[in-house]
C-alpha positions as CSV (number, residue, x, y, z in Angstrom):
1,X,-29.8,19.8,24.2
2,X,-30.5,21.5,20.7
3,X,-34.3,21.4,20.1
4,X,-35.5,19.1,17.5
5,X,-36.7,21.1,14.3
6,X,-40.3,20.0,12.6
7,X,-38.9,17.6,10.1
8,X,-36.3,16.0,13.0
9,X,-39.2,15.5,15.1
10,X,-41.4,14.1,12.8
11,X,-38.5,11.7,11.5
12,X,-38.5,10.7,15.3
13,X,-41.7,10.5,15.8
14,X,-42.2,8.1,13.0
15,X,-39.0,5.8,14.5
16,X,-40.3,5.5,17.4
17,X,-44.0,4.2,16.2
18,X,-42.2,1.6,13.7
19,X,-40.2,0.8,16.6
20,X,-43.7,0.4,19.0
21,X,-45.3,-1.5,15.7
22,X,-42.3,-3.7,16.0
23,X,-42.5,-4.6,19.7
24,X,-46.0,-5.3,19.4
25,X,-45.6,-7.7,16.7
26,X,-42.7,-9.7,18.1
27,X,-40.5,-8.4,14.4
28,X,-37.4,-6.4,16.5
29,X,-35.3,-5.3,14.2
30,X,-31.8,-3.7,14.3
31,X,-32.2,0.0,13.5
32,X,-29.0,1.3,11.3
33,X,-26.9,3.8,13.5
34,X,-26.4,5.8,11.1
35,X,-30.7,6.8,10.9
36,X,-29.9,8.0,14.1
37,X,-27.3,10.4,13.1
38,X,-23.8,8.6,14.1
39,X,-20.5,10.1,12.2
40,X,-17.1,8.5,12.0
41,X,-14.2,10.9,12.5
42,X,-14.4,11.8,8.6
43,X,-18.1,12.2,8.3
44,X,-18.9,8.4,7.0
45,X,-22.1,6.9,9.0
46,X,-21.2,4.3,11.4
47,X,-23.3,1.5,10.8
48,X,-25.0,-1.5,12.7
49,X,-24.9,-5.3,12.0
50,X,-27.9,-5.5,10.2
51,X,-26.0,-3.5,7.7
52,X,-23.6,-4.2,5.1
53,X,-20.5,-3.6,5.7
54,X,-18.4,-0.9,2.6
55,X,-15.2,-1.7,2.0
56,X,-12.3,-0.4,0.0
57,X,-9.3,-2.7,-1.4
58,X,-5.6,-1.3,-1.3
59,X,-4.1,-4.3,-3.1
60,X,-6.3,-6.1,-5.8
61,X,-3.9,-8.9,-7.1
62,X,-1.9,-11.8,-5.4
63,X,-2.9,-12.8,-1.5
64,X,-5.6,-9.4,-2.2
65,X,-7.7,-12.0,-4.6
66,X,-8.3,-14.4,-1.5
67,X,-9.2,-11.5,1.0
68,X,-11.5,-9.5,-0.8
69,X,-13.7,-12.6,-2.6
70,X,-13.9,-13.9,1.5
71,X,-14.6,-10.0,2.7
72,X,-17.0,-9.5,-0.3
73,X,-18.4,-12.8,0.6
74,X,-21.1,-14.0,-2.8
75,X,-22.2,-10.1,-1.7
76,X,-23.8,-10.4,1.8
77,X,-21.3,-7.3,2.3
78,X,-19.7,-4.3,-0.4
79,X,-16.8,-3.8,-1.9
80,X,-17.1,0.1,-3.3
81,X,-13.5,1.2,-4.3
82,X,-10.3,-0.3,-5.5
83,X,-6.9,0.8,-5.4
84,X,-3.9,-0.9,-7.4
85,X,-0.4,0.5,-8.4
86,X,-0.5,-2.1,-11.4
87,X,-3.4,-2.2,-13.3
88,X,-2.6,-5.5,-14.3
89,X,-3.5,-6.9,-10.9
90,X,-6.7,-5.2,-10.8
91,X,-8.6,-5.7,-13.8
92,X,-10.1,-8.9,-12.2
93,X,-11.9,-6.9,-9.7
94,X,-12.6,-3.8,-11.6
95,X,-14.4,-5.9,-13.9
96,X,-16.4,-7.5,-10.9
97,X,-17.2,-4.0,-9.6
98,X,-17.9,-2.1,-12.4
99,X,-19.3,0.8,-10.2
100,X,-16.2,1.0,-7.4
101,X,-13.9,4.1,-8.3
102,X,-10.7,2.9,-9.2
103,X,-7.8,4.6,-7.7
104,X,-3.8,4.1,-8.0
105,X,-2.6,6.3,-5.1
106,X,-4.2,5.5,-1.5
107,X,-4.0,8.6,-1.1
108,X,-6.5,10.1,-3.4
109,X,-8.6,6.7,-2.6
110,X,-8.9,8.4,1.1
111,X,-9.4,11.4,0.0
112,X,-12.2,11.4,-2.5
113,X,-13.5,8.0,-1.8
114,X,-13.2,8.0,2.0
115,X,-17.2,8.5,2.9
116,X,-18.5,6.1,1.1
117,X,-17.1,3.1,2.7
118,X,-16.3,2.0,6.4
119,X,-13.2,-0.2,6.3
120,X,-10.1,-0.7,4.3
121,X,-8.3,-4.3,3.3
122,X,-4.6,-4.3,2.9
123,X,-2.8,-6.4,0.4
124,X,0.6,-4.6,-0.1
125,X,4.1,-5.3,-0.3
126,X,5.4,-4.9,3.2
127,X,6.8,-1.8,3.2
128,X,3.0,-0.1,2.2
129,X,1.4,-1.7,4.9
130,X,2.3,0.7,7.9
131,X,1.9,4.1,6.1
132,X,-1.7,2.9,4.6
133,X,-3.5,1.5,7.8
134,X,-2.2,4.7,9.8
135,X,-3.9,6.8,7.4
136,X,-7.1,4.7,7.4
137,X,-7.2,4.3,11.3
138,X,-6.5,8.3,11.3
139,X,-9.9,8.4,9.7
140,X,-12.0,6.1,11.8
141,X,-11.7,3.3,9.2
142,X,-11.6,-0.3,10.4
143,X,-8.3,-2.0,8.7
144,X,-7.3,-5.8,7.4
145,X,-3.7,-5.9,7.2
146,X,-1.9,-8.8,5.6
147,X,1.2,-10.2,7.2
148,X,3.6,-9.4,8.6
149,X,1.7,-6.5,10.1
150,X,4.2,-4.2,9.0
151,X,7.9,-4.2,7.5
152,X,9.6,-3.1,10.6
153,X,9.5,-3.1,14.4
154,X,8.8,0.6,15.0
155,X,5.8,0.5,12.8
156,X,4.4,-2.3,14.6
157,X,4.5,-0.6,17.4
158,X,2.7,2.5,16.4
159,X,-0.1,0.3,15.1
160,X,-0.8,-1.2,18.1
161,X,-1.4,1.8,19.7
162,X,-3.1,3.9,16.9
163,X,-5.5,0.7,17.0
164,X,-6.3,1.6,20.6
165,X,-6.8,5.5,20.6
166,X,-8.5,5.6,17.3
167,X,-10.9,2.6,18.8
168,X,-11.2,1.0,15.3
169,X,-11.9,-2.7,14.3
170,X,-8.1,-4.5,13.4
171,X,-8.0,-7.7,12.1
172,X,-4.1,-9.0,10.8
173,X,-4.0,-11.5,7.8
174,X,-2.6,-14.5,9.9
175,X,-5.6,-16.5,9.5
176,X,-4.5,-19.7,11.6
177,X,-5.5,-17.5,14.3
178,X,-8.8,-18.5,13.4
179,X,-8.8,-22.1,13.1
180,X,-9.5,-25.0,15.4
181,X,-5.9,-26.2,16.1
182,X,-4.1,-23.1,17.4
183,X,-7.2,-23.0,19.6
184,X,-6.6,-26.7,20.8
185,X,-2.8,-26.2,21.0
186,X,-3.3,-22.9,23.4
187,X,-5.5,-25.0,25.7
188,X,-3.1,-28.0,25.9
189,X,-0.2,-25.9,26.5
190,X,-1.9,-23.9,29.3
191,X,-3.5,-27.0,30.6
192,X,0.2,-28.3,31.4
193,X,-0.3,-31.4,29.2
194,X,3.1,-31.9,28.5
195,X,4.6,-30.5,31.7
196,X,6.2,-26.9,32.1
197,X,7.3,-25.9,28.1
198,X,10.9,-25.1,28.1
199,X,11.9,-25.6,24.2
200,X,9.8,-24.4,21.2
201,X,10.9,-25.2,17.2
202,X,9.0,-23.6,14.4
203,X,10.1,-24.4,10.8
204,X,9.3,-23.6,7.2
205,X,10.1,-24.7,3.9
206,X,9.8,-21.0,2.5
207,X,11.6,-19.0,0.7
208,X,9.9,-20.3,-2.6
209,X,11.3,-17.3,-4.1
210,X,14.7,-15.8,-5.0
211,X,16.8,-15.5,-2.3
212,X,20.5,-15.2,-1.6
213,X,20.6,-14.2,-5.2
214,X,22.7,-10.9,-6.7
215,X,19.5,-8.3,-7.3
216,X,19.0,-6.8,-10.5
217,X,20.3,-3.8,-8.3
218,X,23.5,-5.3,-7.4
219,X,24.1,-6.2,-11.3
220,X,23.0,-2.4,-12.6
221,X,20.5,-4.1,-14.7
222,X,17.2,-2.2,-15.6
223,X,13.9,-2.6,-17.9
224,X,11.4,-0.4,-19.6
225,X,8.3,0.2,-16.7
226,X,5.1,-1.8,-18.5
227,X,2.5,0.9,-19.0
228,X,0.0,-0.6,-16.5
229,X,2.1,0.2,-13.3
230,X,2.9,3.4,-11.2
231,X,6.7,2.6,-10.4
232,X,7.2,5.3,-7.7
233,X,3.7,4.6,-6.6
234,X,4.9,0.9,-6.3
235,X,8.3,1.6,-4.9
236,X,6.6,4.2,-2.2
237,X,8.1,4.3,1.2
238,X,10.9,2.7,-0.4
239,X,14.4,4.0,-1.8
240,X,14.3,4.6,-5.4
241,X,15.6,2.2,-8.1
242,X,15.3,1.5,-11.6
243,X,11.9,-1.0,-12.3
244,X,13.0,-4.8,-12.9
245,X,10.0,-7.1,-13.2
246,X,12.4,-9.4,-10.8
247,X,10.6,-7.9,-7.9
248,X,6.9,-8.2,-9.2
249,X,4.2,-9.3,-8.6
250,X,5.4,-11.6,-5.7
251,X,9.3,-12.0,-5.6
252,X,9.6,-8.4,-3.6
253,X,9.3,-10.6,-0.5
254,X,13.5,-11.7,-0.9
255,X,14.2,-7.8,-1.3
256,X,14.8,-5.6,2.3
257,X,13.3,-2.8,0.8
258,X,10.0,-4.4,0.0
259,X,9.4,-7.5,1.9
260,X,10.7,-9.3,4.7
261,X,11.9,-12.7,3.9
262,X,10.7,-16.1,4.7
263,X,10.4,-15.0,8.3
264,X,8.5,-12.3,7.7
265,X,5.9,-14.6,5.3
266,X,6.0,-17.6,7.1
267,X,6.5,-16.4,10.9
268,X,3.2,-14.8,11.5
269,X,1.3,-18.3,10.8
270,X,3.7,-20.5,12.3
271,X,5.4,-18.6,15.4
272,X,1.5,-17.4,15.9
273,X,0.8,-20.3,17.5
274,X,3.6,-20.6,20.6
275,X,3.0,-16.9,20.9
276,X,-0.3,-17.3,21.8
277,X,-0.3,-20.7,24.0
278,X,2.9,-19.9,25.9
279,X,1.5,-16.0,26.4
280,X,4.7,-14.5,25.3
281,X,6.1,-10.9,25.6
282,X,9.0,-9.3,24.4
283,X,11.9,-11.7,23.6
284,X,14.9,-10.5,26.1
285,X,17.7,-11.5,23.3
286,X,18.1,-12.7,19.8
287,X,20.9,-14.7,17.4
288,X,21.1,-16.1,14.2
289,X,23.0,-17.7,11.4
290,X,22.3,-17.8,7.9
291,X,23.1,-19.9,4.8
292,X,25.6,-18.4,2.3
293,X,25.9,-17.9,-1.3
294,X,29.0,-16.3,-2.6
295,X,29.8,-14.8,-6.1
296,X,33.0,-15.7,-8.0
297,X,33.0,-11.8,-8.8
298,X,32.4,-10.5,-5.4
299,X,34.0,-13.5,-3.6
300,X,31.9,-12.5,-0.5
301,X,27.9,-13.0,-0.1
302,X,25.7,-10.2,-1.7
303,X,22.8,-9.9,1.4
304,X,22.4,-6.1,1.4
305,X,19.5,-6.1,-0.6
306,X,18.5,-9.9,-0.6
307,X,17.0,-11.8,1.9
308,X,19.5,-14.9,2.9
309,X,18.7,-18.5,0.9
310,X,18.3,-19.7,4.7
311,X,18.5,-18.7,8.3
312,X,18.2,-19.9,12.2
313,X,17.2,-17.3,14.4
314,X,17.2,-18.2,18.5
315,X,15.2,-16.1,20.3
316,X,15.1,-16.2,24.3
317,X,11.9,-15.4,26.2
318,X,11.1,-14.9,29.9
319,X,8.5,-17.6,30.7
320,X,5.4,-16.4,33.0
321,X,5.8,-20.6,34.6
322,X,7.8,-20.0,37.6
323,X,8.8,-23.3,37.2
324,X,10.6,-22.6,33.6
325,X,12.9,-19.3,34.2
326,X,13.0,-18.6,30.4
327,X,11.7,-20.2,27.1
328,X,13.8,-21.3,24.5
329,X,12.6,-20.6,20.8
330,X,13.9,-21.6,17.4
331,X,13.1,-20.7,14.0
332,X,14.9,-22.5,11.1
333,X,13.4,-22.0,7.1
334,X,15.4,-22.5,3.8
335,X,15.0,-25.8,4.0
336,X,17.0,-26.0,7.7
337,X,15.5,-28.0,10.3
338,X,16.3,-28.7,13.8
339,X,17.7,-31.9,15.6
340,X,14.5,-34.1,17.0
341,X,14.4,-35.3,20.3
342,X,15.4,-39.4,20.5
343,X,11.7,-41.6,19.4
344,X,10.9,-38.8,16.6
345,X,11.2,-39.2,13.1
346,X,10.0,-36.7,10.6
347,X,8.5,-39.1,8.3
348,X,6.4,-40.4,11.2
349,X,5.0,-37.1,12.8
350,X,5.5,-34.1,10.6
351,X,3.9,-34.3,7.0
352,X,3.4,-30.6,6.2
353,X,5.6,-29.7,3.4
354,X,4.9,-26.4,4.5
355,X,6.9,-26.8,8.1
356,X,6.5,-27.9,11.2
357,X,6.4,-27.0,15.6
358,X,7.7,-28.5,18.5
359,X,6.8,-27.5,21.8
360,X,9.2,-29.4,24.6
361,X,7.8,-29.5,27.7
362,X,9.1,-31.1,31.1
363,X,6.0,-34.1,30.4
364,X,6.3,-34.9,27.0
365,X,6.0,-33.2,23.9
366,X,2.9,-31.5,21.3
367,X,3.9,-31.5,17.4
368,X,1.4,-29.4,14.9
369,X,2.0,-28.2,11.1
370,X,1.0,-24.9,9.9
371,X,-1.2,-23.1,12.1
372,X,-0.6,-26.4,14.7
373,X,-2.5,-28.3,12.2
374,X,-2.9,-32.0,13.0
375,X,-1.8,-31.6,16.6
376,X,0.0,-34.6,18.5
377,X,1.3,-35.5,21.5
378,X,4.4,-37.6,22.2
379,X,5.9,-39.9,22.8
380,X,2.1,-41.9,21.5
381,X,2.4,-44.6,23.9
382,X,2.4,-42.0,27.1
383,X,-0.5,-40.2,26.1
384,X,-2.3,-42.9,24.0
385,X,-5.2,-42.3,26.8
386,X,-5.1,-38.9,26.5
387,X,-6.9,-36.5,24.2
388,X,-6.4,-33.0,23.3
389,X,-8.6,-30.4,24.8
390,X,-11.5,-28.9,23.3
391,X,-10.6,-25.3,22.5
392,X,-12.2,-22.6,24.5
393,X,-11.6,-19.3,22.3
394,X,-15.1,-18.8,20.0
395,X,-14.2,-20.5,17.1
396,X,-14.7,-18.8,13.4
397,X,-17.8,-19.9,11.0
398,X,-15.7,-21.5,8.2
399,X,-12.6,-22.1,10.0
400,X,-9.6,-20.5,8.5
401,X,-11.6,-19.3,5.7
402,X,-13.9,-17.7,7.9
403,X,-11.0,-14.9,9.3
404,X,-12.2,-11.9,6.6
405,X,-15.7,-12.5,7.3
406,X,-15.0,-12.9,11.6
407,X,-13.3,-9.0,10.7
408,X,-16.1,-7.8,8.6
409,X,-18.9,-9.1,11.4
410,X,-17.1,-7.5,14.2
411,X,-16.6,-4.1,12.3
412,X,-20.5,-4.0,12.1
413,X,-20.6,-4.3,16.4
414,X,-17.9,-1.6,16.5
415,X,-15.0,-1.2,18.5
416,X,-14.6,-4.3,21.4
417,X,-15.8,-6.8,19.2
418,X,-13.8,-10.1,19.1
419,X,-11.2,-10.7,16.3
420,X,-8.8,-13.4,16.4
421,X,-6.1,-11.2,15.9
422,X,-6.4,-8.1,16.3
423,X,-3.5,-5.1,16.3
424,X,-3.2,-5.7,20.8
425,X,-1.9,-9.6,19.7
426,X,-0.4,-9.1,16.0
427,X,1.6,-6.2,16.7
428,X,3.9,-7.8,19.4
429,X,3.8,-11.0,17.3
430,X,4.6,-8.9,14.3
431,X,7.7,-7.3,16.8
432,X,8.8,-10.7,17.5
433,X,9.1,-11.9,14.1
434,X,11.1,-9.4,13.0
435,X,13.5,-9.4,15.5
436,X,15.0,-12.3,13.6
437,X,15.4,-9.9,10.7
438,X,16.9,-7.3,12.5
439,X,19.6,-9.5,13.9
440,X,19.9,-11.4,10.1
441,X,20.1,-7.9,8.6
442,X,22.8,-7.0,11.4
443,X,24.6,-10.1,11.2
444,X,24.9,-9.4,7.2
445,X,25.5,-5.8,7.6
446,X,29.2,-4.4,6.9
447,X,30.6,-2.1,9.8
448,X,33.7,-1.0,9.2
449,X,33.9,-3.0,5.8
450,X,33.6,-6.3,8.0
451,X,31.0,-8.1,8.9
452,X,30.5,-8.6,12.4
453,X,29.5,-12.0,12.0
454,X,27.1,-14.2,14.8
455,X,26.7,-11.9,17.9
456,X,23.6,-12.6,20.7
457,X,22.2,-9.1,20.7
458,X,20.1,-8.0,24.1
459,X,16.7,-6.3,23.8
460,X,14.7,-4.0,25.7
461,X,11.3,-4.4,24.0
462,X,10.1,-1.3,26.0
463,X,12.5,1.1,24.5
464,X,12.5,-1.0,21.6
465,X,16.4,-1.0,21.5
466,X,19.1,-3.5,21.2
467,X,21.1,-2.5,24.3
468,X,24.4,-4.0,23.3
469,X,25.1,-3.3,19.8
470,X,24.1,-0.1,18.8
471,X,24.5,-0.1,15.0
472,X,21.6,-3.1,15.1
473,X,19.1,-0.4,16.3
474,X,18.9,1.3,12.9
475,X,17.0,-2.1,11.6
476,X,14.2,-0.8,14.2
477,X,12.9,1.5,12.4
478,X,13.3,2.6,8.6
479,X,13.7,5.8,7.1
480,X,10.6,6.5,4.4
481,X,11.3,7.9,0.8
482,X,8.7,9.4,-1.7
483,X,7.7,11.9,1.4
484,X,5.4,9.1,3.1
485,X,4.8,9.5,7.1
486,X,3.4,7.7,9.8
C-alpha cells in the first residue's frame, strides 16, 4: 500500500472523526465516493446516492423534451451539457441551462465535456443511437437510450454485451416496463391463469407519419439546409442525401436509413409486454406481408427507402411450457388488425386507439392496451370470480412517469442496481422487434430485379443469421457512413 502523505492523512483523519461524530449522534450519513478517491474509466468521480446525479443530453427536442424534464426532475438531479444537431430543438433547454456547454457533435460533447457529468440520455433518430451509447459506455458513463434500442440487430447485440463488460447503469426508453400492468400481466401469465399461452397478438395504430409514400429521394427533390442544423451531423451513420425537411423533426421514423417504422416505434411498448411474461428468447423463424401503394409512374411499390403504409409480421417462438411446443406471435399496425376469437368484440374489450394484445392460452384468454394497460380476462363470465394478481417486480415511484428517475436512482447505487429494462432485457426485445423489419425490408427488396415476395425465413439468433435466405442477412447489420464505428 502507498503511504498516506501529511495532507491525505489528515483529510482521513478528519473523515473518520465526522464519521465517529455521526455515529454517536444517531445522523449516518452517506459519504460521496468520490471523497474517497473513486475514478470512472475517464477520470470523472463515481458518485453515491446521496449525490446528484450529472447528466448530459444527446437529443434535446421531440421524445428528448419528456426525458430530460423527468431525468432533471424540478432539479433534485443535474443536467450539465447539451448536444443537438438542430439548434432549433435545443433552444428550449439551453435557455433552461444557461450554464451546460452546448455541443453539436457527440463527439466533442465526450470529449471536452466528459468529466463533468456521470451519465448520458439518448434522444436520437435510430440510426445515432448505437454509435453514441457505445462511445458513452466506452467511457464508464451510464446510458438512457430511447427506443428501439438501436436501428439494427447487430447493434443490439453489441449493446447488450458492452452493457455487461463495461458494468455501467442501462436503462431503454420503453417505459411500460415500468408500470403496474406489464407487472400484473407477467404474473398472470406465469401463474397459468389462462392455461398454457399458445397465441399472442399485439397491434398498433402507428404509422401516424408518412409511410408507403415516394421519398423526396425517390422524386430527386431537394431544399436549402436551415442554418440552425448540422446536416451531415444529422444524417451521421447514415448514407448521404440532399436535406428535405420531409424527414425532420419526427417523420425520419418512415425512412430505412433513419428510423425503423411503426414496428420499430410501437414494438418495444407493446411486444414488451409478451416478451417479458411468456420469458421469450430468440424467435426460431419470421414472415410477413405488407400493405401496398403503387405509383402510376413506377407502376410498382416504392419501399426501398420508405417504411410500408402497413405490415403483419408472424414470428414463431420456442415456448419454455412443455406443454406448448412453440408460441405463436403476431404483430399487425397500419391500421391491420387480427381476427378475434368467437364472444370478442373490439368495441367491448379493446378501447386504446393506440392498439391492443391478446394472449390465447389453453384456459381462456388476457386482453391489455399499451403497455397491457387495463388488463382483462375472458371470456368475463369464466373468471368473473377471479382477479388479477398483484405484481411482484418492485414497482416504479410515479408509474410510467417514474422510468427516468428509476434510471437516474440506480445510476447513483452503481452497477447491479434494478432497472426495469435494462440493456440484458431490451436488447433481445430490441432483436426481436426488428426481425420484423428485416423480413419487411427482405420481402420489399429486389434480387435479381424481382421481388421475392412472402417467404418464412429461419433464424439462428446465436449467429444472428437467417439460415435460409442468405441475401436477408445483410438487414442484420448496416454498413455506417460519415466514418462512425461501433
Amino acid at each position: 500500500m502507498t503511504p498516506l502523505s501529511k495532507d491525505s492523512r489528515r483529510k482521513f483523519l478528519k473523515q473518520g472523526a465526522l464519521a465517529v461524530v455521526a455515529a454517536a449522534t444517531g445522523s449516518f450519513t452517506i459519504v460521496p465516493r468520490h471523497v474517497l478517491g473513486g475514478k470512472r474509466p475517464d477520470g470523472s468521480p463515481v458518485i453515491a446516492p446521496s449525490d446528484k446525479l450529472n447528466i448530459a443530453a444527446v437529443g434535446c427536442g421531440g421524445k428528448a423534451d419528456v426525458n430530460i424534464r423527468h431525468a432533471f426532475n424540478n432539479g433534485s438531479d443535474n443536467i450539465v451539457a447539451l448536444c443537438d444537431v438542430d439548434d432549433r430543438q435545443s433552444k428550449k433547454y439551453r435557455t433552461q441551462f444557461p450554464n451546460a456547454p452546448y455541443f453539436q457533435d457527440y463527439r466533442e460533447l465526450l470529449d471536452k465535456a466528459g468529466k463533468t457529468f456521470d451519465a448520458v440520455i439518448v434522444s436520437t433518430p435510430d440510426h445515432m443511437h448505437a454509435p453514441i451509447a457505445m462511445a458513452a459506455m466506452q467511457l464508464g458513463k451510464h446510458v438512457y437510450v430511447e427506443k428501439p434500442l438501436t436501428h439494427d440487430i447487430y447493434e443490439a447485440r453489441m449493446l447488450t454485451e458492452a452493457a455487461r463488460k463495461y458494468k455501467v447503469v442501462t436503462q431503454m426508453g420503453n417505459q411500460g416496463s415500468s408500470g403496474d400492468a406489464t407487472r400484473i400481466i407477467e404474473k398472470a401469465i406465469q401463474d397459468k391463469l389462462i392455461g398454457h399461452v399458445h397465441t399472442v397478438y399485439c397491434w398498433t395504430n402507428r404509422p401516424v407519419w408518412p409511410q408507403g409514400v415516394q421519398s423526396p429521394k425517390d422524386k430527386g427533390e431537394s431544399q436549402p439546409v436551415p442554418p440552425e442544423v448540422n446536416w451531415p451531423l444529422w444524417l451521421g451513420t447514415a448514407p448521404a442525401r440532399p436535406y428535405h425537411e420531409a424527414y425532420m423533426p419526427t417523420r425520419w421514423r418512415g425512412y430505412w436509413d433513419f428510423g425503423t417504422g411503426a414496428l420499430g416505434d410501437m414494438g418495444c411498448h407493446f411486444i414488451d409486454v409478451p416478451f417479458r411474461a411468456l420469458r421469450l428468447k430468440y424467435p426460431t423463424s419470421v414472415e410477413c406481408s405488407v400493405g401496398s401503394v403503387y405509383s402510376d409512374f413506377f407502376k410498382e411499390a416504392f419501399y426501398d427507402d420508405v417504411c410500408p403504409p402497413s405490415s403483419v409480421i408472424h414470428l414463431t417462438f420456442p415456448s419454455e411450457d412443455r406443454k406448448v411446443k412453440e408460441i405463436k406471435f403476431s404483430w399487425f399496425d397500419g391500421g391491420i388488425r387480427p381476427q378475434l376469437p368467437e364472444g370478442i368484440e373490439y368495441s367491448d374489450v379493446f378501447r386504446d386507439e393506440n392498439g391492443g394484445m391478446l394472449f390465447i392460452g389453453t384456459k381462456g384468454m388476457l386482453t391489455g392496451g399499451l403497455f397491457g394497460n387495463d388488463p382483462k380476462l375472458l371470456p368475463a363470465s369464466k373468471f368473473a370470480d377471479k382477479a388479477l394478481p398483484a405484481p411482484e417486480k418492485p414497482l416504479v415511484e410515479g408509474k410510467t412517469e417514474g422510468h427516468q428517475q428509476q434510471w437516474v436512482k440506480a445510476c447513483k447505487q452503481g452497477h447491479g442496481a434494478y432497472t426495469s429494462s435494462p440493456f440484458e432485457e431490451a436488447g433481445p426485445l430490441t432483436e426481436t422487434v426488428l426481425m420484423g423489419n428485416l423480413a419487411t425490408r427482405s420481402y420489399l427488396a429486389r434480387e435479381d430485379g424481382k421481388f421475392p415476395g412472402r417467404k418464412k425465413l429461419l433464424w439462428d439468433g446465436e449467429t444472428m443469421r437467417i439460415t435460409n435466405f442468405d441475401y436477408a442477412n445483410q438487414f442484420v447489420k448496416r454498413q455506417y457512413n460519415g466514418g462512425y464505428t461501433l
